[in-house]
N, C-alpha and C positions, 0 to 999 in steps of 0.2 A: 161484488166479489169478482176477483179477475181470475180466471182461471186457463192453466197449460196444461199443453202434452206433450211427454216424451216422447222425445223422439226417439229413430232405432240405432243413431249413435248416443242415445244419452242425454239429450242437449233439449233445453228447455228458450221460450224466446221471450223477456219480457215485455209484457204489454207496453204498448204505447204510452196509455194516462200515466205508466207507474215511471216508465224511464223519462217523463216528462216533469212528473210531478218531483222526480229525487234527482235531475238533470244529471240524468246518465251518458255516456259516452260513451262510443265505437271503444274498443279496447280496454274498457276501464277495467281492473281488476275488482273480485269480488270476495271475501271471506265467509266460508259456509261454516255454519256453526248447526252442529243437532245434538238435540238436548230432547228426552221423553218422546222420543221420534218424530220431531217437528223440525223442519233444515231449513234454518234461518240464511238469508244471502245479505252480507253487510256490505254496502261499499265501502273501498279500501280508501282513507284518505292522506293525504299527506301531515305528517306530524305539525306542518304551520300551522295547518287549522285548526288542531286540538290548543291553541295558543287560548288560556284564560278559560278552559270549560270548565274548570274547578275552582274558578275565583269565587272567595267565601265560603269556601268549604272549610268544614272544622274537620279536627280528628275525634272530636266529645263522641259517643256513645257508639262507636263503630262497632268494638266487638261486646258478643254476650259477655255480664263479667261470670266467672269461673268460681265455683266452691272449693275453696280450700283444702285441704285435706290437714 
């Protein structure tokens, strides 16, 4: 478990193994997402990359089906 501290501007420093391991970079932008008070940090990537992450995906069973009225 890798663990930080805020600092008294606010600012947390990623570990080494983690900016290594997700090959992070000087600058890079981040998106913080919190959800159930847990503040997730995504790195931001460019839309090239997302090229084919949904190859094979269906739309079959996405949503709950609905009852009638």
């Amino acid at each position: 478990m890798n663990i930080v501290t805020i600092s008294t501007k606010y600012q947390v420093v990623i570990p080494k193994k983690v900016r290594k391991l997700l090959n992070l970079k000087k600058g890079q932008r981040m998106i913080v997402v919190v959800k159930d008070g847990i503040i997730n940090l995504l790195p931001e990537r460019p839309l090239s990359e997302m090229k084919g992450i949904f190859k094979g995906m269906t739309t079959e069973d996405l949503r709950e089906e609905r009852e009638r009225l």
